[in-house]
C-alpha positions in Angstrom: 0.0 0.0 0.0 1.7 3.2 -1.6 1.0 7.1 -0.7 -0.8 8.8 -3.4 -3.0 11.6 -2.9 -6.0 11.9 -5.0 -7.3 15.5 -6.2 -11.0 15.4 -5.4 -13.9 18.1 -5.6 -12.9 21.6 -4.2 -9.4 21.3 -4.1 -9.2 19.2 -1.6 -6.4 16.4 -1.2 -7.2 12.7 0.0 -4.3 10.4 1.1 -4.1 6.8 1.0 -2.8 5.7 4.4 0.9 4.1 4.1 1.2 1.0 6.1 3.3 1.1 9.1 6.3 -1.2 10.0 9.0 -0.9 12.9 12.2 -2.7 13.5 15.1 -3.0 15.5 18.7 -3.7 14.7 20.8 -4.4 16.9 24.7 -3.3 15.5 27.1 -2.8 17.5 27.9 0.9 18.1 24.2 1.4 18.0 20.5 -0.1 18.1 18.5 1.0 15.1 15.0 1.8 15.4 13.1 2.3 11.8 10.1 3.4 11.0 7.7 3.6 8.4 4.7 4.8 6.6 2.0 6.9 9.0 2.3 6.6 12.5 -1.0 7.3 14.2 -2.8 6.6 17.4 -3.8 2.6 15.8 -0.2 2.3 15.4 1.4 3.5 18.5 1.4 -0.2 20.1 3.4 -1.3 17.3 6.1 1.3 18.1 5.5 1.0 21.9 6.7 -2.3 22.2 10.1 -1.7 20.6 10.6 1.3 22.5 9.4 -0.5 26.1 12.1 -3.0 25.0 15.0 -0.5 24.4 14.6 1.1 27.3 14.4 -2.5 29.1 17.6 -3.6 27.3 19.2 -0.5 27.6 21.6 -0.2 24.4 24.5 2.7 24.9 22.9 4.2 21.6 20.0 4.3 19.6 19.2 5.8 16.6 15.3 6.6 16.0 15.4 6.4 12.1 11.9 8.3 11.1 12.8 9.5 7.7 10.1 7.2 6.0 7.4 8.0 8.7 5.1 9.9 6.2 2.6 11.0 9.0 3.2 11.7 12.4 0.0 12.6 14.9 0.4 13.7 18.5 0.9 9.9 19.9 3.1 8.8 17.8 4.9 12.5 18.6 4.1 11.7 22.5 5.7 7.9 22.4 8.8 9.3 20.5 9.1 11.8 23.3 8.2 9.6 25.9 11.4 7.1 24.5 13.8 10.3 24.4 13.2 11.0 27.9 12.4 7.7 29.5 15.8 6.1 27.6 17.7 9.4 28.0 16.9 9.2 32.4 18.7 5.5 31.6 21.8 7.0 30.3 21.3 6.1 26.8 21.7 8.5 24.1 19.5 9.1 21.2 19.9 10.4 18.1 17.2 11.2 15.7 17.3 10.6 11.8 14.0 12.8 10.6 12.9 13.7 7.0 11.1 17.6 6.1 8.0 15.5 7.1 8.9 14.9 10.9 11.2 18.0 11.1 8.2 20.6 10.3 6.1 18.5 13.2 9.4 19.3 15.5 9.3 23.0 15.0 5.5 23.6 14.6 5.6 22.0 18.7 9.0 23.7 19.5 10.4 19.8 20.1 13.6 20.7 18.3 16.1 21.2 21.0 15.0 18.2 22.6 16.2 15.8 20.0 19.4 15.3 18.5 18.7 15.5 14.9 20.7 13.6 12.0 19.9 13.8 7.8 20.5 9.7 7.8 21.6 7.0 9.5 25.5 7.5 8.8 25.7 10.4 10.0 24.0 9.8 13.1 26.4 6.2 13.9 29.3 8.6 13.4 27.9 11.1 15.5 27.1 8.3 18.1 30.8 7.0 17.3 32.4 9.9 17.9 30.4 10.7 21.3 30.2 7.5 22.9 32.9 5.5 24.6 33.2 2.0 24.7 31.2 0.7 27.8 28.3 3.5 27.3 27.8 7.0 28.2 28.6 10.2 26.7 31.7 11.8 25.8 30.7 15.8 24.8 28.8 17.0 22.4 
């Protein structure tokens, strides 16, 4: 199921609803959380179980890769927030990968400066490379 959006009477713009997966992998220098498609409230406990398990398992690093989440409502917003400061209490540090999509949700609710925010996944492992020492915690950013 692909995002198209359909022109209909008016002007107004209909969406198709992208389905939405989650994963984990779990590399060395970092977990890697993925998501994708819309995230809404009948998806949050999808995401909710992979974030209750990182902060369980409490990895060094995570990376929250979000640039293929298409939609993002206000839970989906409120788990990703509730992982960056449950996870972050823990020690862990998170680093988000966010496309124009996510990003514009970020400023319009002045949740910027609360995430560390990467183009891709590279750059945020280096980042998270270059910041965290071997054994966990955080070096200076």
């Amino acid at each position: 199921m692909g995002t198209y959006k359909v022109r209909t009477g008016a002007g107004h713009v209909r969406r198709r609803k992208m389905a939405f997966t989650v994963s984990i992998d779990e590399r060395p220098e970092a977990w890697v959380l993925t998501a994708r498609g819309d995230l809404d409230y009948g998806e949050c406990p999808q995401l909710r179980s992979h974030t209750e398990r990182i902060v369980r398992d409490r990895p060094a690093a995570v990376v929250a890769d979000f640039s293929g989440v298409e939609y993002l409502d206000s839970s989906g917003l409120g788990l990703l927030l509730g992982l960056s400061q449950e996870y972050g209490a823990t020690g862990g540090r998170l680093v988000l990968v966010a496309n124009e999509t996510v990003e514009r949700i970020l400023e319009i609710t002045r949740l910027t400066g609360v995430f560390t925010i990467e183009a891709d996944v590279a750059e945020a492992l280096s980042l998270i490379t270059k910041t965290t020492p071997p054994g966990g915690g955080v070096v200076g950013t």
